[in-house]
N, C-alpha and C positions, 0 to 999 in steps of 0.2 A: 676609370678605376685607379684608385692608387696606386703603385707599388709598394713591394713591403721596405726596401728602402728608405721612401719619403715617409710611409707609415713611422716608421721607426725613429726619424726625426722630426714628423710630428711627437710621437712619444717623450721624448728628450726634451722639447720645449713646453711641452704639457707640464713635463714634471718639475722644468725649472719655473716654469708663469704660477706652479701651485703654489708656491711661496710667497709672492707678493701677494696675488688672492688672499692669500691667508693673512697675511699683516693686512689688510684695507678690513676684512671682516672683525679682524681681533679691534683695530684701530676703532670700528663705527662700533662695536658693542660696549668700549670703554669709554668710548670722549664721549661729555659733555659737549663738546661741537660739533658733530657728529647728527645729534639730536637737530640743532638750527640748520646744519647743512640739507638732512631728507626730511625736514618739516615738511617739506610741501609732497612728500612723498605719500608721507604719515595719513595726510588729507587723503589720498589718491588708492591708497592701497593700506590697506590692515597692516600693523606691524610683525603680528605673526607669517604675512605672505610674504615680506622684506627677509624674515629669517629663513624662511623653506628656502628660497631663492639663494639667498646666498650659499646654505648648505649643499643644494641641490648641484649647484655651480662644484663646490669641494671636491663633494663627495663624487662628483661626477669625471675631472679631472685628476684625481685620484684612482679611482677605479680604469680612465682608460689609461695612467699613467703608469699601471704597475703589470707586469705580466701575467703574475700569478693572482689568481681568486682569493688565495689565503691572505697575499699581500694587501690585497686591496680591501679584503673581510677586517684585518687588522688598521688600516689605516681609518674606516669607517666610522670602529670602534672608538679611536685615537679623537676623531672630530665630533663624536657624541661627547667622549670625557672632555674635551676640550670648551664646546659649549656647556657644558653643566659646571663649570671652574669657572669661565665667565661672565656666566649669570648668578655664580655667588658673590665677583668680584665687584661686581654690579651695584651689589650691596654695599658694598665700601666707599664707594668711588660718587656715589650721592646718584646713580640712576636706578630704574624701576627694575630688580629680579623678577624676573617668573618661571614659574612651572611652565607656562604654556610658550612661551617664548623657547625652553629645549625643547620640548616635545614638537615643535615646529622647526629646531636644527634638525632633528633625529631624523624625522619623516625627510626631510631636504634631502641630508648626507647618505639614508639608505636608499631612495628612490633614484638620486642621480649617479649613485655607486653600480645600481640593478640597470637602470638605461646605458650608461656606457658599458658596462659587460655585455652586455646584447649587444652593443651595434660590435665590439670586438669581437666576441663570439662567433658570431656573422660573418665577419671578413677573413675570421681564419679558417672555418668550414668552409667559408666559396673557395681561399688561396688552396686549402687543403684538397678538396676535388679538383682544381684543375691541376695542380700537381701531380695529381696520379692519375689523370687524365690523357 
């Protein structure tokens, strides 16, 4: 089992890795090379499951990165507006916008933000019993 501890610096480095995360996802929805780089992705997997994925990843590290539920309610928020800014910029930049391309951030950023609350959840209910155990 962990301790809370290394939990906590797990935490720390969760919250510093969300940031690079975050520049590689912003980087692959703007470049143009980006597109030739996971071409052969593209083949392999739908490019709506490339976006749940990467959100999913966010929103997930996010969520176990922050302590509070609200915090992480608010960061969630932050990574839906952030892909729908995206996928307008999208427009500009000479790549394909879509509807369906946020609607598969959304689902990513909220479903990875609800798994990581759960397995946190989890670990402070067990820490919480055997403390007053």
């Amino acid at each position: 089992m962990i301790s809370r501890p290394l939990l906590h610096l797990v935490r720390i480095a969760d919250a510093i890795l969300f940031w690079p995360v975050l520049a590689f996802v912003v980087w692959g929805e703007l470049s143009a090379s980006s597109e030739h780089i996971f071409h052969g992705l593209f083949a392999l997997f739908n490019d709506k499951v490339l976006h749940f994925q990467a959100y999913f990843l966010l929103g997930a590290m996010a969520g176990a990165a922050l302590k509070r539920r609200e915090a992480g309610m608010r960061a969630v928020i932050g990574l839906i507006v952030l892909g729908a800014v995206l996928e307008v910029i999208q427009f500009f930049v000479g790549r394909d916008a879509s509807v369906y391309d946020e609607l598969a951030n959304t689902l990513g950023a909220v479903s990875g933000a609800i798994f990581a609350r759960a397995i946190v959840e989890a670990m402070r209910r067990r820490w919480a019993y055997k403390e007053t155990s």
